[in-house]
N, C-alpha and C positions, 0 to 999 in steps of 0.2 A: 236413811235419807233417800227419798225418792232422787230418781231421775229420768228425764223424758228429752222430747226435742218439739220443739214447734216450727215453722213458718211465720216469717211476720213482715211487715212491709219493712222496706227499705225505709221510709220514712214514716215515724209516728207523728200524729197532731195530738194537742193540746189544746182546747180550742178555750179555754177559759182560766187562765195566771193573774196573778197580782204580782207587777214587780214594783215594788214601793219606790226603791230612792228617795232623792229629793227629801222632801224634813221630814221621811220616815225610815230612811238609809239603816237604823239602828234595827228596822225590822231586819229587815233583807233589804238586796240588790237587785238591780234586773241582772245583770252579772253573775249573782250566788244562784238567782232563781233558774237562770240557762244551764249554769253547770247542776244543781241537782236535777234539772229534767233530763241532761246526759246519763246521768247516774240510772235513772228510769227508765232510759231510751228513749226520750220524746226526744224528735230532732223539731217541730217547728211549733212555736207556741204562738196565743195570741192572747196579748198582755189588755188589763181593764183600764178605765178610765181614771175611777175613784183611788187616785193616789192625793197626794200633797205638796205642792197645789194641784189639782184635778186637771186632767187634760180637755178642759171646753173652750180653748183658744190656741189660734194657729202657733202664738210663741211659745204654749206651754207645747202643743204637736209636736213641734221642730225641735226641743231641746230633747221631749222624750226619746221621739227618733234617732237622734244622736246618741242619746244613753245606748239605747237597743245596739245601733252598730256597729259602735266599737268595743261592748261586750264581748257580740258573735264575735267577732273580728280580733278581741283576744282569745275565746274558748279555741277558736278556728273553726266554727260552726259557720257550710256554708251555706245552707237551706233560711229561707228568707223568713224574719220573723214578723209579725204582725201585731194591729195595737185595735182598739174599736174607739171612737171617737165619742165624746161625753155630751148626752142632746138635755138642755136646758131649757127652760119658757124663752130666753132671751137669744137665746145664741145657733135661731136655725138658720142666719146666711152664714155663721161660720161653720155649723153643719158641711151647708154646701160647700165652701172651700174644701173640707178635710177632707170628703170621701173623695175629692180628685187623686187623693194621693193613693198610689200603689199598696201604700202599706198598712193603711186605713182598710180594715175587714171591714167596716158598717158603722152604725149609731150602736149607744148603750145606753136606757133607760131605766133610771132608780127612781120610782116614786118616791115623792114628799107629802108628807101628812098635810091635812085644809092650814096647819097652823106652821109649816115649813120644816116639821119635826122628819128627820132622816131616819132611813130603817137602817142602811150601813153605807158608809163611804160619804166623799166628799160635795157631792154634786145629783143631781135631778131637777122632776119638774111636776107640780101638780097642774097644770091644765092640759083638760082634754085635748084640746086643739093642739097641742103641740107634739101629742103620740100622732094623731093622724096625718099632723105636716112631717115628722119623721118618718112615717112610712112612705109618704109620696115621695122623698130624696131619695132612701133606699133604693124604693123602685124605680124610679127613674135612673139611677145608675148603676144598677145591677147588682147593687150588696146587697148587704141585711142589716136587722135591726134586732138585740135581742135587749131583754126584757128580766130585770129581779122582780120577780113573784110575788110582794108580801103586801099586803094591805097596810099603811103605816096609821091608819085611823081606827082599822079593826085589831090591830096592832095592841092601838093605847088602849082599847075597850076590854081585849078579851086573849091577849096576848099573843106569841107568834102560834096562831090556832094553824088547823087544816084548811077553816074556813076565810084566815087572811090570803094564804094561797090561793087556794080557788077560785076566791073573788075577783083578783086581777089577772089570773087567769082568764076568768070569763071575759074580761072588758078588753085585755089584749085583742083576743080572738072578735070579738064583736065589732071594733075595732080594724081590723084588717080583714073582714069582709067587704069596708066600703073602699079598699084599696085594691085593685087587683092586680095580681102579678110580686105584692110584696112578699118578702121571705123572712121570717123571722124565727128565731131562737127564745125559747122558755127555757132561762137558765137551772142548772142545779133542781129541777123537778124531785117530788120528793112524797109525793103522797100517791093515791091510785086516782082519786078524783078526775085531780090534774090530767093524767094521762090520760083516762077516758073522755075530756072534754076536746084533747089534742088531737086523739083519736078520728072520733066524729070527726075534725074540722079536716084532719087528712085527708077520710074518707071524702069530705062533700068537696076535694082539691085544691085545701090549700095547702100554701109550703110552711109550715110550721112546725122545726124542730123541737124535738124533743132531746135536752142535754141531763146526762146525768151524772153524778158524781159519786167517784168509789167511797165515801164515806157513808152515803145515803145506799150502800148497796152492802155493808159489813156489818156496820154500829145499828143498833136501833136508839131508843129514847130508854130502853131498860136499864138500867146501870150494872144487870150481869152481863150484856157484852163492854164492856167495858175495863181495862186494864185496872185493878182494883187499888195498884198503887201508883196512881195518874191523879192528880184529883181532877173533879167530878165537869169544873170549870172546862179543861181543857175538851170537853165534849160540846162545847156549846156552838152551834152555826146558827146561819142563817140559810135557808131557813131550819129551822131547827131538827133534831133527826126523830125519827117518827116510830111507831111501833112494829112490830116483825111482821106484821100484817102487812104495812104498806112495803118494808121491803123485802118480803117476801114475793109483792108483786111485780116490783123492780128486776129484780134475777128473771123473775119469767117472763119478762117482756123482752128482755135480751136475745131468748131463745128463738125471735120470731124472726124472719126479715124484713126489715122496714129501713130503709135509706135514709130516712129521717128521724133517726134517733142517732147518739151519739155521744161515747165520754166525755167529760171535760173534769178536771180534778176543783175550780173555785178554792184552790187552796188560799191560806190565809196563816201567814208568823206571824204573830204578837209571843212579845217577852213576857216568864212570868207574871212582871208585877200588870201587867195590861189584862191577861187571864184571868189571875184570882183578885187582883184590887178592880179593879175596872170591868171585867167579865165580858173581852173585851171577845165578839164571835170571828168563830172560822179556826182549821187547821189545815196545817199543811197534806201535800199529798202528793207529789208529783212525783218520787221516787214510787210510789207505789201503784200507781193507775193501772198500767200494763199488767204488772201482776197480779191484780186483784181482779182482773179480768178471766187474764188464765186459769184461774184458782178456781172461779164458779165454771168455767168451760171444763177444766181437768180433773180437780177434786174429786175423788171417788162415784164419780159419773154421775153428782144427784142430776146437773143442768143440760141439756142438749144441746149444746153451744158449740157448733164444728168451727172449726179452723178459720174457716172463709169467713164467717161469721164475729172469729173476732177480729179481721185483719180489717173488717169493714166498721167496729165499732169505735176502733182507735187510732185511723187512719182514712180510709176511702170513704166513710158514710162525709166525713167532714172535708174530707177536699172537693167532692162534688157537691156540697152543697155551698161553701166560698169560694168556690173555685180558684183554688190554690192549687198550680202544677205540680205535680209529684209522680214520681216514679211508680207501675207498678210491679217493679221487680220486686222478690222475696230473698229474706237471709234466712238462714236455719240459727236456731238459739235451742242451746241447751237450756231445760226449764228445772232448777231445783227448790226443794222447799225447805225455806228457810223462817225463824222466827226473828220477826225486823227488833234489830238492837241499835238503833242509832238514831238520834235526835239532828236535828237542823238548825243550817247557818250556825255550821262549826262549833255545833252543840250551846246555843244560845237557846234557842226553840226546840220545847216538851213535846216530844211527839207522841201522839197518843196510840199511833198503830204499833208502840212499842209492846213487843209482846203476841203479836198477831201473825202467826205462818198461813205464808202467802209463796203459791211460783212465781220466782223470781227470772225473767230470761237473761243469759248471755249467749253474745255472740258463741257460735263455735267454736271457729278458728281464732280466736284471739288467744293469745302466749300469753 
């Protein structure tokens, strides 16, 4: 059994959870999903819209708020959690209401197919006009706006291709050219395309993050990384996971510095029967973020990933870009590697990184 020690911040972000509740409670909890981000060490997350009923109204806001605080408030979590608020064709003066609140990081936008058809979650919007009146709120009040990737009409043509990604990739970005000053997030990125377009638009100054997720950085779409007695289902996201090729260019993009890239885990519980009858997408992940970080940084030195470098992918790259106050003190954590053996939400949900050795950090000094 290896062992090492790293630096890490005081405070880890999280910057992309699903905490279900509400008439999806049977998933998870915002509750269950705070304490297994402890488990992880993320101290601050920022929770999605697309719950049940979806948060695109100030009463659905205020109740979810309320879930969030008196979670922390039993875990005794006291770094401040966050939620992104649900932008619709209908509902951009409620837009405007949410983002006055504090706890409101920005808008979130799910395209809908021309015929209303959903790629995942409860809520979106198919007119143009409404991504670009979403960005001008943004910018005007200093959030951001982030963005699921998938074409939902290249979708039903040619299924969750590279080329559904890219596409609204492209319109995002085309799209917040005519806005300036707006800052937006490309969630869960997942192909090299992508990143190349993001690239560019970096380079020509915009603020356009790049988020990625540890599953888009371990799994590919071949079913030999894949846990062999998992079935096959519990691999399925959105957007879906790609060939070694693209995340092989994933791990090497980490190695660069760039302020505007950043983990986020999009994790996702469905039960069972949600999985294999329903094939329903997403897996959890939030126990593992951190350490699947470290593991490409330490792992027998393939990555060049120093220190600083990961304390800025899972923490400082993402408070300076929503600027979220946080400390930049550092703790020292013992890193061991371990092969993850435990399933989630109190072993209801299949976890598929079951089977996968990963560095794991603890605190040091902890008894």
């Amino acid at each position: 059994m290896k062992r090492n020690t790293i630096f890490l911040p005081k405070t880890i972000i999280n910057p992309h959870t699903h905490g279900r509740d509400l008439n999806e409670k049977y998933k998870t909890t915002v509750k269950q999903v705070l304490q297994e981000s402890l488990l992880g060490n993320i101290g601050i997350s920022i929770f999605m819209p697309n719950t049940d009923p979806s948060i695109t109204t100030i009463g659905a806001l205020d109740n979810y708020l309320t879930i969030i605080k008196k979670a922390a408030r039993d875990l005794g979590i006291a770094d401040s959690q966050y939620v992104y608020f649900g932008l619709t064709d209908d509902n951009l003066d409620k837009c405007s209401a949410a983002l006055e609140y504090p706890e409101v990081i920005g808008l979130k936008g799910y395209p809908l197919g021309k015929d209303g058809s959903v790629t995942t979650g409860k809520c979106g919007f198919i007119k143009s006009k409404t991504m670009i009146e979403g960005m001008k709120l943004v910018a005007e009040k200093n959030k951001v706006i982030a963005f699921h990737c998938d074409d939902p009409d290249i979708i039903a043509k040619s299924g969750n291709s590279i080329e559904a990604e890219v596409n609204y990739v492209e319109s995002v970005i085309e799209t917040a050219m005519r806005v300036p000053n707006v800052k937006v997030v490309i969630c869960h990125v997942s192909c090299r395309e992508s990143c190349e377009l993001i690239l560019t638009a970096q380079k020509n100054g915009m603020q356009i993050a790049i988020e990625i997720s540890p599953r888009n950085l371990f799994f590919s779409c071949e079913p030999s990384t894949w846990n062999k007695d998992i079935h096959p289902n519990f691999y399925h996201c959105y957007n879906v996971l790609r060939s070694w090729y693209h995340v092989l260019y994933l791990r090497n993009l980490l190695c660069f510095p760039n302020s505007l890239v950043f983990i986020g885990t999009d994790d996702a519980q469905h039960l069972p029967f949600e999985k294999l009858g329903k094939r329903a997408a997403g897996m959890p992940g939030n126990r593992e973020m951190v350490a699947c970080i470290i593991t490409l940084a330490r792992k027998k030195n393939i990555y060049n990933i120093p220190d600083n470098q990961v304390q800025n992918l899972i923490s400082y790259n993402a408070a300076s870009f929503f600027n979220i106050p946080i400390s930049h003190e550092l703790e020292e954590y013992v890193i061991e590697e371990k092969f993850v053996d435990y399933d989630y939400n109190n072993g209801k949900v299949v976890n598929p990184w079951k089977g996968t050795a990963l560095f794991f950090p603890a605190r040091k000094n902890l008894k």
